[in-house]
Rosetta silent file (secondary structure, phi, psi, omega in degrees, C-alpha in Angstrom):
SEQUENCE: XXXXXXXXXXXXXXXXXXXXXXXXXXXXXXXXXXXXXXXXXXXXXXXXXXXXXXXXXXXXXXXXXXX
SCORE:     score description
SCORE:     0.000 S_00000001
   1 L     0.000  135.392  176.419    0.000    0.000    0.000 S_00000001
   2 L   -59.422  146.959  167.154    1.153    3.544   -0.966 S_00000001
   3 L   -96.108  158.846  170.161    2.018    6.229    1.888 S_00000001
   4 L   -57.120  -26.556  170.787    0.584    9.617    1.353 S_00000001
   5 H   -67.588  -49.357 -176.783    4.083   11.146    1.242 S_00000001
   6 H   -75.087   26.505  148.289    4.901    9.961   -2.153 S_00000001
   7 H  -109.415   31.596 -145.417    2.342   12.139   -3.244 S_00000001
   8 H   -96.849  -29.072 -174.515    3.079   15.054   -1.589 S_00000001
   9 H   -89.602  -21.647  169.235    4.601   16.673   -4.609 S_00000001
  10 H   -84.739    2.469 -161.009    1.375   16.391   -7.151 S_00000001
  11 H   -62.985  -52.098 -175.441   -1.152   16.637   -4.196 S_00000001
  12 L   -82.821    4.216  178.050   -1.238   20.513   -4.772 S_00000001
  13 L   -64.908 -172.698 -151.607   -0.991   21.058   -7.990 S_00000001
  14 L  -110.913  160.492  173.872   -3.582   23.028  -10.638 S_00000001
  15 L   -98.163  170.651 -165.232   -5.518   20.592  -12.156 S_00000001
  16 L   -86.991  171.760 -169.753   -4.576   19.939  -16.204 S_00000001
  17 L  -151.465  122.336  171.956   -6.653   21.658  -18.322 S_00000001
  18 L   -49.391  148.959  147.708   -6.946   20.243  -22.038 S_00000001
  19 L  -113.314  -21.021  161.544   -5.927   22.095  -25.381 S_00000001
  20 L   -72.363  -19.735  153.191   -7.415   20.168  -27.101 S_00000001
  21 L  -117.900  153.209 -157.314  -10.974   19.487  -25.845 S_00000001
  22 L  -113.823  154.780 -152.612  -13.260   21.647  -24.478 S_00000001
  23 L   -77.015 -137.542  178.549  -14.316   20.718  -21.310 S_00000001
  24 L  -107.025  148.620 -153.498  -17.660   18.129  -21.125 S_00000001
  25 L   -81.417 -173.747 -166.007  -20.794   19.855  -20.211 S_00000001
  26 H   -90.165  -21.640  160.732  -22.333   18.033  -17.188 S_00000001
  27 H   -28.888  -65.318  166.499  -25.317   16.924  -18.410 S_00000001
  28 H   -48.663  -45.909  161.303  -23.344   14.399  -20.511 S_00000001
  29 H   -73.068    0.034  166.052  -21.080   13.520  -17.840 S_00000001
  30 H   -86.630  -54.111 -164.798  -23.747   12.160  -15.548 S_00000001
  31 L   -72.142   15.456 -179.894  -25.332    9.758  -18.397 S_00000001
  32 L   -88.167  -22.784  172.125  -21.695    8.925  -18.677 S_00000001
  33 L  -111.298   18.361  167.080  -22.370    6.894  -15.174 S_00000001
  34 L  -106.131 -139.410 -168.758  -25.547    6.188  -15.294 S_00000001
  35 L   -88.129  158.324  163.401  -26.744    2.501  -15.326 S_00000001
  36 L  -116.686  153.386 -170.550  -27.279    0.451  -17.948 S_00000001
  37 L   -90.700   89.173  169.249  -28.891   -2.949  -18.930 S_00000001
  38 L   -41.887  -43.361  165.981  -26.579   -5.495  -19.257 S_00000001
  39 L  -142.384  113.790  175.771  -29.085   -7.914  -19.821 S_00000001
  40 L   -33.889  147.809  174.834  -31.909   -6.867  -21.728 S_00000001
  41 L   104.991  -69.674 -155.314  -34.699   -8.319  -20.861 S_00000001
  42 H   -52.463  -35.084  168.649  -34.012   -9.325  -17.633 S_00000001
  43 H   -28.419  -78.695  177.134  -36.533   -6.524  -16.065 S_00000001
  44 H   -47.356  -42.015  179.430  -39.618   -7.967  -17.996 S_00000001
  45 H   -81.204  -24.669  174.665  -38.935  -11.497  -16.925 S_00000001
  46 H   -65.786  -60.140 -149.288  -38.574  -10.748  -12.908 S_00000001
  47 H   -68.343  -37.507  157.644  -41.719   -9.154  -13.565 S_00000001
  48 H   -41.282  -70.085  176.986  -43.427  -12.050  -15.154 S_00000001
  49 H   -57.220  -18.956 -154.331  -42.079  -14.505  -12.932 S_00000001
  50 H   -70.356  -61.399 -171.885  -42.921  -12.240   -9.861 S_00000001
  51 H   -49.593  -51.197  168.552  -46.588  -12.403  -11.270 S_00000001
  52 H   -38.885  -46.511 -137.868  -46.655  -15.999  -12.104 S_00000001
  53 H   -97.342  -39.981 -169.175  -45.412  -16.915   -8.586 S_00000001
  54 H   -69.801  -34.156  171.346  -48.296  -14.668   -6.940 S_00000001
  55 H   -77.427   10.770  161.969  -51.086  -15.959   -8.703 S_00000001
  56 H   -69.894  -45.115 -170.800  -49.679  -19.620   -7.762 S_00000001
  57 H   -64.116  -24.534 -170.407  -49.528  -18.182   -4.181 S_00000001
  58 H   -80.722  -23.204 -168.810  -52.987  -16.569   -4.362 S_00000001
  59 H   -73.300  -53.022  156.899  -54.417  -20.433   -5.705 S_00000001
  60 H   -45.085  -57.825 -169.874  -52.743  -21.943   -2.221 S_00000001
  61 H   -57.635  -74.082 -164.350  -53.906  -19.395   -0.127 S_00000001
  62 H   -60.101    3.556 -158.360  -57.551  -19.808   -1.327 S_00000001
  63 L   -89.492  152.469 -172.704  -57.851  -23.388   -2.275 S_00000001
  64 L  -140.390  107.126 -168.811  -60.390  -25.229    0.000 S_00000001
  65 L   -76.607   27.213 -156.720  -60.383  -28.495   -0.191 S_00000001
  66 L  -116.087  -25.914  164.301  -64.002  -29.169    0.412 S_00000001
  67 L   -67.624    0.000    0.000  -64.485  -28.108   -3.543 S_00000001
């Protein structure tokens, strides 16, 4: 693990500033982190199964065995 002393000579420095690019406005740099779907899809199918498993759960709860 690094000690904080070998950074002691960049710690204070200006930050760089591009010549070449201007910088990014921030609007852009937030969708640059925000999330994404790795796997398409995947959303729609929790939601399916979620439903599937409650109406199984709602036929147990109500089933009466007397029908």
């Amino acid at each position: 693990m690094k000690n904080i002393e070998e950074y002691t000579d960049i710690i204070n420095r200006a930050r760089p500033v591009s010549k070449k690019h201007s910088p990014m406005p921030v609007s852009q740099r937030a969708a640059q982190f925000s999330p994404f779907a790795a796997l398409t899809g995947f959303d729609e199918e929790i939601v399916k199964t979620s439903e599937e498993e409650i109406r199984m759960m709602e036929k147990i709860i109500s089933y009466d065995p007397e029908e």
